[in-house]
LODO-669859 format. One record per residue (C-alpha): x, y negated, z. Coordinates in steps of 0.05 Angstrom, whole numbers, plus 5000, padded with zeros to 4 digits. Last residue first. Example, Ala and Ser with C-alpha at 12.3 -4.5 7.8 and 13.67 -1.06 7.14 Angstrom:
// residues 2
527350215143
524650905156
//
This chain:
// residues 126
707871894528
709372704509
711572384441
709273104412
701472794421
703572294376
707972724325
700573184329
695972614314
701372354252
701472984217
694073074232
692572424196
690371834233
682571664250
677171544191
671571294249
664871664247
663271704317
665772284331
671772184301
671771464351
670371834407
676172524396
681171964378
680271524432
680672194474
686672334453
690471704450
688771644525
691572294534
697071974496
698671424540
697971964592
693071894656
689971374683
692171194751
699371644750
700571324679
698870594701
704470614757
709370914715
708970344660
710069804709
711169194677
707869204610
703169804631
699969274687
697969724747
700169214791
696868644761
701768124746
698267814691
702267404642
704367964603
697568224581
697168954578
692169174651
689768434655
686668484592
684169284594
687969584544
686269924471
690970364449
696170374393
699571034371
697470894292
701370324284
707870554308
707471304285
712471414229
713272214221
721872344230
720272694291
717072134326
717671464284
716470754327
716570084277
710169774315
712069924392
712470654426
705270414455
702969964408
697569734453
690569294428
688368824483
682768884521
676168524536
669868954528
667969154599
661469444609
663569934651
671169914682
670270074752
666970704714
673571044684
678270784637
677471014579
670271174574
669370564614
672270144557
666769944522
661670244472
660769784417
665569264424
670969904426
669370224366
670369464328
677269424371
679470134342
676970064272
679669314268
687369684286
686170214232
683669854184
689969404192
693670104189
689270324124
692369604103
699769704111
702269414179
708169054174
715169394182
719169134244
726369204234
730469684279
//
Protein backbone atom coordinates (compact mmCIF):
# COMPACT_ATOMS: atom_id res chain seq x y z
CA UNK A 1 0.00 0.00 0.00
CA UNK A 2 1.37 3.50 -0.89
CA UNK A 3 2.17 5.87 1.79
CA UNK A 4 -0.13 9.00 1.63
CA UNK A 5 1.50 12.23 3.17
CA UNK A 6 0.17 13.78 6.01
CA UNK A 7 -2.44 16.55 5.19
CA UNK A 8 -1.86 19.57 7.31
CA UNK A 9 -4.61 19.18 10.30
CA UNK A 10 -2.40 15.70 10.46
CA UNK A 11 0.97 17.77 10.63
CA UNK A 12 -1.01 19.79 13.32
CA UNK A 13 -1.75 16.89 14.60
CA UNK A 14 1.70 15.35 15.02
CA UNK A 15 3.32 19.14 16.45
CA UNK A 16 0.13 19.09 18.80
CA UNK A 17 1.11 15.84 20.28
CA UNK A 18 5.04 16.51 20.74
CA UNK A 19 4.21 20.38 21.81
CA UNK A 20 1.60 18.60 24.72
CA UNK A 21 4.23 16.43 25.49
CA UNK A 22 7.28 19.23 26.15
CA UNK A 23 4.95 20.59 28.49
CA UNK A 24 3.96 17.92 30.77
CA UNK A 25 6.18 14.81 30.05
CA UNK A 26 5.82 11.45 29.64
CA UNK A 27 5.18 10.15 33.16
CA UNK A 28 1.54 10.40 32.68
CA UNK A 29 2.11 7.81 30.08
CA UNK A 30 4.32 5.91 31.27
CA UNK A 31 4.31 5.77 34.81
CA UNK A 32 6.70 7.63 37.44
CA UNK A 33 10.20 5.92 36.42
CA UNK A 34 9.46 8.08 33.60
CA UNK A 35 9.00 11.80 35.27
CA UNK A 36 10.45 14.49 33.78
CA UNK A 37 11.30 12.80 30.74
CA UNK A 38 10.70 14.66 27.47
CA UNK A 39 12.58 12.63 24.82
CA UNK A 40 10.38 10.30 22.69
CA UNK A 41 9.68 9.59 19.45
CA UNK A 42 6.33 10.03 17.77
CA UNK A 43 4.58 6.16 16.90
CA UNK A 44 2.41 5.42 14.02
CA UNK A 45 1.26 2.51 15.50
CA UNK A 46 -0.70 0.59 12.54
CA UNK A 47 1.89 2.70 10.32
CA UNK A 48 1.08 6.05 8.26
CA UNK A 49 -1.38 4.61 5.37
CA UNK A 50 -3.40 2.24 8.16
CA UNK A 51 -7.53 2.34 7.62
CA UNK A 52 -9.68 0.40 10.35
CA UNK A 53 -13.08 -0.27 9.08
CA UNK A 54 -12.80 1.55 5.95
CA UNK A 55 -12.08 5.11 8.41
CA UNK A 56 -8.25 6.08 7.57
CA UNK A 57 -6.40 6.20 10.89
CA UNK A 58 -2.55 6.19 10.18
CA UNK A 59 -1.74 9.59 11.21
CA UNK A 60 -4.01 10.10 13.83
CA UNK A 61 -3.12 6.60 15.87
CA UNK A 62 0.46 7.86 16.59
CA UNK A 63 1.88 7.92 20.16
CA UNK A 64 4.50 9.43 21.73
CA UNK A 65 7.50 6.86 22.88
CA UNK A 66 10.03 7.00 25.24
CA UNK A 67 13.52 7.09 22.94
CA UNK A 68 14.92 3.97 23.81
CA UNK A 69 11.41 2.33 24.13
CA UNK A 70 10.72 3.18 19.72
CA UNK A 71 14.05 3.79 18.38
CA UNK A 72 15.42 0.95 16.31
CA UNK A 73 18.85 1.12 17.29
CA UNK A 74 18.17 0.45 20.97
CA UNK A 75 17.75 -2.95 22.06
CA UNK A 76 15.93 -2.31 25.09
CA UNK A 77 13.81 -5.14 25.93
CA UNK A 78 10.67 -3.48 26.15
CA UNK A 79 11.42 -1.76 22.76
CA UNK A 80 7.74 -1.71 20.79
CA UNK A 81 9.85 -2.04 17.48
CA UNK A 82 11.12 -5.38 18.43
CA UNK A 83 9.10 -6.75 20.91
CA UNK A 84 5.66 -5.40 20.65
CA UNK A 85 4.17 -7.99 23.25
CA UNK A 86 6.59 -7.23 25.77
CA UNK A 87 5.76 -3.38 25.89
CA UNK A 88 1.89 -4.12 25.86
CA UNK A 89 2.00 -6.38 29.09
CA UNK A 90 4.30 -3.27 30.84
CA UNK A 91 2.18 -0.49 29.69
CA UNK A 92 -0.86 -1.35 28.69
CA UNK A 93 -2.68 -1.12 25.09
CA UNK A 94 -1.35 0.95 22.26
CA UNK A 95 -4.67 2.34 22.34
CA UNK A 96 -5.14 2.67 26.02
CA UNK A 97 -2.27 4.75 25.56
CA UNK A 98 -4.16 6.52 22.70
CA UNK A 99 -6.81 7.05 25.15
CA UNK A 100 -5.54 8.68 27.69
CA UNK A 101 -3.34 11.02 25.30
CA UNK A 102 -6.49 11.88 24.03
CA UNK A 103 -8.47 12.44 27.29
CA UNK A 104 -4.89 15.00 28.44
CA UNK A 105 -4.45 16.77 25.56
CA UNK A 106 -8.75 17.53 25.16
CA UNK A 107 -8.34 18.60 28.39
CA UNK A 108 -5.89 20.66 27.78
CA UNK A 109 -7.24 22.39 24.91
CA UNK A 110 -5.77 20.32 22.06
CA UNK A 111 -8.29 19.91 18.73
CA UNK A 112 -7.85 15.90 18.95
CA UNK A 113 -9.24 13.44 16.05
CA UNK A 114 -12.75 13.16 15.11
CA UNK A 115 -15.03 10.64 16.86
CA UNK A 116 -15.21 8.60 13.67
CA UNK A 117 -11.62 8.22 13.78
CA UNK A 118 -11.31 7.86 18.02
CA UNK A 119 -13.76 5.05 17.91
CA UNK A 120 -12.01 3.04 14.45
CA UNK A 121 -8.84 3.47 16.84
CA UNK A 122 -10.11 2.20 19.85
CA UNK A 123 -12.01 -0.74 17.45
CA UNK A 124 -8.23 -1.61 16.32
CA UNK A 125 -8.21 -3.40 19.81
CA UNK A 126 -4.08 -2.54 19.54
Amino acid sequence: MAMKPANAKQKQWMSDIAEFIQEVGLDGLYGHEFKGRYDFQLHHVLGRSAKHNKVAIGHEFIIPVPFELHDVSSNDPDNVTHYKNAFVKRFGTQSSIFQILISCMGQWGYDTPSIEIYNAIMDTGK
